[in-house]
N, C-alpha and C positions, 0 to 999 in steps of 0.2 A: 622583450621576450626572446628568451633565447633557440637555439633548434631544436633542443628535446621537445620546450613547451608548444612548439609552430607543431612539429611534427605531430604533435600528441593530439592536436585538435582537427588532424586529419584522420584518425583513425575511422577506419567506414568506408571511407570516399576513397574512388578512383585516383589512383597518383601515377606517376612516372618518374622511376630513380635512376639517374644515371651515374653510374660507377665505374672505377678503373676497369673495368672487365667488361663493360656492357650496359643496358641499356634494359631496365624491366615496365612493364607496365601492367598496374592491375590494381589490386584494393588491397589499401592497407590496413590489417588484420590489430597488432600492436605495438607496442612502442616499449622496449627496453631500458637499459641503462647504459648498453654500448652496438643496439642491434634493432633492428628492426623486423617484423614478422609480414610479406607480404604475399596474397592471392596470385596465380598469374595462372597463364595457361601454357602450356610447352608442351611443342610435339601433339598437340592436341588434348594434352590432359591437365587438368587442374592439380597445380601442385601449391604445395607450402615454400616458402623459399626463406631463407632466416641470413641479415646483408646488414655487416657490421657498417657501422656509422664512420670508421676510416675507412672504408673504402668509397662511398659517399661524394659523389664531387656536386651534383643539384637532387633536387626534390620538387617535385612541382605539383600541385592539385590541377585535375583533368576536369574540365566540364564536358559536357553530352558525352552519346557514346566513344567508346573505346574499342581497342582490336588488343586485349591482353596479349601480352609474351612475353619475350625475348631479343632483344638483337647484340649481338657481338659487337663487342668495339672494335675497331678500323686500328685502332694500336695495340689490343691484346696479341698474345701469340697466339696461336694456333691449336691450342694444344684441347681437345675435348675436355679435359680434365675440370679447367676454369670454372663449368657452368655446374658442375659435382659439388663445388663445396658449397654450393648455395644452397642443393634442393635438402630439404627436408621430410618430407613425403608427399605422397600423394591424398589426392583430399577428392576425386572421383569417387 
């Protein structure tokens, strides 16, 4: 089974992606052809976030609860900008 079909069978369920840029956590919403659509929460609001598949370094399915967000990676720059091409809107 390859990653699209792993990832596909996670749709639903709490996951946590981490990527060149950082670190999401929340529910995955669905599964693309080079993208993935996931729930999270930031800044205390429920957003869409849309996290192409090369940017991608794990995937993991979360059991019990979770604490959805956000965290920066410890090697991105600094720059605010990074966590912008992610959101896709708000879902509040």
């Amino acid at each position: 089974m390859d990653f699209m079909q792993q990832a596909r069978h996670l749709v639903g369920h709490n996951i946590r992606v981490i990527t060149v840029h950082g670190t999401f956590t929340g529910t995955l919403l669905s599964v693309g052809s080079d993208f993935l659509i996931m729930r999270v929460r930031i800044a205390g609001r429920l957003r869409r976030i849309l996290i192409r598949l090369a940017l991608i370094i794990a995937l993991f399915r979360l059991l019990g609860p979770i604490s959805a967000g956000y965290e920066r990676s410890h090697t991105s720059s600094a720059d605010d900008d990074v966590l912008e091409q992610y959101l896709m809107d708000e879902d509040d």
